[in-house]
C-alpha positions in Angstrom: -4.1 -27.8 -7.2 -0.5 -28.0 -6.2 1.5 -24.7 -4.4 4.7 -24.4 -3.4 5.7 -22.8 -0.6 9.1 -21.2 -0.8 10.9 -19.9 2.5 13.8 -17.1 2.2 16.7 -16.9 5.0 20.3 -16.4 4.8 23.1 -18.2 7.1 26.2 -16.2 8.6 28.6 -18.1 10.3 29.0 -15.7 13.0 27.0 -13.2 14.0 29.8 -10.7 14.5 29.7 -10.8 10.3 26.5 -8.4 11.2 25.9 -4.9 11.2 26.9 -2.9 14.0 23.6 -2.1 15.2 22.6 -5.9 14.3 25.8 -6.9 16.6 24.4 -5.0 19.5 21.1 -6.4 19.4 22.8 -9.8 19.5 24.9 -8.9 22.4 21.4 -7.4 24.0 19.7 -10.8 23.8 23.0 -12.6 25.4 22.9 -10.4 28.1 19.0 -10.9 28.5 19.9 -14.4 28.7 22.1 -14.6 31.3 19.0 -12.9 33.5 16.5 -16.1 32.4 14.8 -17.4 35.2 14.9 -21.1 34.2 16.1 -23.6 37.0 14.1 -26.8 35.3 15.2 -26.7 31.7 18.9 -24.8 32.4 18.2 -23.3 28.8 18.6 -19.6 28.8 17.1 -17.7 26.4 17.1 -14.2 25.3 15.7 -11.9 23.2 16.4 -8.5 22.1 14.1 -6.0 19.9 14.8 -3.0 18.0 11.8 -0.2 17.5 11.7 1.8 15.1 12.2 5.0 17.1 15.5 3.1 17.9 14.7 1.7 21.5 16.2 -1.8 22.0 13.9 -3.8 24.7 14.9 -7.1 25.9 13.3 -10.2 27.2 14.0 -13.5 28.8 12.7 -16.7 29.1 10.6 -17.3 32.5 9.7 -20.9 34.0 7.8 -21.9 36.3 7.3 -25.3 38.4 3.8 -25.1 37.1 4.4 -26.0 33.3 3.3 -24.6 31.1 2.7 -21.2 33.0 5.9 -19.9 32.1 6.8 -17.6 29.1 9.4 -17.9 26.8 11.9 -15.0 26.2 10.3 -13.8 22.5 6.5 -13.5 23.9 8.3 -11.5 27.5 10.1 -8.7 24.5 6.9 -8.5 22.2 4.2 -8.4 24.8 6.2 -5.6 26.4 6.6 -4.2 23.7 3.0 -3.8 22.8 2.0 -2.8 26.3 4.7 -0.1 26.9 5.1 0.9 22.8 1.7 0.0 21.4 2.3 2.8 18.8 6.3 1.6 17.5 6.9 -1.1 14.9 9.2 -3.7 15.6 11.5 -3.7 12.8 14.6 -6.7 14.0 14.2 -9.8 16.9 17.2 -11.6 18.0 17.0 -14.7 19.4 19.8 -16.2 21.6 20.0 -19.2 24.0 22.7 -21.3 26.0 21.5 -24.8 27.1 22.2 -28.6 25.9 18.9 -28.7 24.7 20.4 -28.1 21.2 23.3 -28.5 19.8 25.7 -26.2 19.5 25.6 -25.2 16.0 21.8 -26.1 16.0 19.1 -22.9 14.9 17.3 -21.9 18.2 14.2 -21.7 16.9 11.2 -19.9 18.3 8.2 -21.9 19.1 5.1 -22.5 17.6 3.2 -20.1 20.5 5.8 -18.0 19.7 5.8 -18.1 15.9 2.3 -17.1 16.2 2.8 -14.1 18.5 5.4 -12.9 16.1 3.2 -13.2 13.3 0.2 -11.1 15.0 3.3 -8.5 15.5 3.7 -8.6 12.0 0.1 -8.6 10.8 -1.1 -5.5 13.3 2.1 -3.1 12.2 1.4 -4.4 8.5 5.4 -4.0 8.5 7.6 -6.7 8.1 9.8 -8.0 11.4 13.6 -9.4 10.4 14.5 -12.4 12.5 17.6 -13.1 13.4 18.4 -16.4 15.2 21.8 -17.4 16.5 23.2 -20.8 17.2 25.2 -21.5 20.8 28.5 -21.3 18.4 27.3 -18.0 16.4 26.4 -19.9 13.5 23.4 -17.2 12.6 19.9 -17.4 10.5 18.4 -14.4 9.3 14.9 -14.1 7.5 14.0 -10.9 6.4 10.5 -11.5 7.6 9.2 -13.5 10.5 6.6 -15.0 8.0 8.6 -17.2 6.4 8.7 -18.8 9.9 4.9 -19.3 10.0 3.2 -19.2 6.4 -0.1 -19.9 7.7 -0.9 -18.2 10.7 -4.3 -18.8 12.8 -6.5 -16.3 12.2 -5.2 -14.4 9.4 -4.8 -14.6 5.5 
């Protein structure tokens, strides 16, 4: 039997085409960013997440000379999250980086570790997270759930 798998995300050529609130959150994750601890890779990364009582936390990517012991910015925001607001859903992550890892207009991406974090996120608040991810020249990717960035997550349905 044959499925097809069908992912839903919208492109904005800047981000400053958001929402105000979605504008801050961006702005959030590039000022995160510039805090990234990441002297082997020079790719800063940053993330920002709204709550849904409203609280904006932030996170950054960490590395260490020990690979792979660091921890990249999205897993810093959502593990905080969950140990300081175990009770609040996350309803929006934005996802920024600066590096010549990618190009410019390129989607940063979350990882697959990271992909999977979100999901559990996702699953455990049974409420869906909007992703936004935005490119070094603003070029921006939103999906209105993280989901469609991991349809088959390990350990779940």
């Amino acid at each position: 039997m044959k499925h097809t798998l069908t992912v839903h995300y919208e492109i904005i050529e800047h981000w400053s085409e958001l929402n105000d609130q979605e504008q801050l959150l961006v702005q959030k994750a590039q000022e995160a960013s510039l805090k990234a601890y990441a002297p082997y890779s020079n790719f800063l990364v940053g993330a920002s997440v709204l709550l849904q009582n409203g609280e904006i936390v932030t996170g950054n990517n960490q590395e260490n000379i020990a690979y792979p012991s660091g921890l990249c910015a999205e897993r810093v925001a959502l593990f905080y999250v969950g140990a300081n607001y175990p009770d609040q859903a996350v309803q929006t992550l934005v996802v920024v980086a600066k590096g010549t890892l990618v190009k410019p207009e390129d989607c940063i991406s979350p990882c697959g570790s990271c992909r999977q974090v979100i999901a559990e996120s996702e699953f455990r608040q049974k409420t869906p997270i909007r992703m936004i991810l935005v490119a070094q020249n603003g070029r921006t990717f939103v999906f209105d759930k993280a989901s469609d960035l991991l349809v088959f997550p390990f350990g779940m349905d």
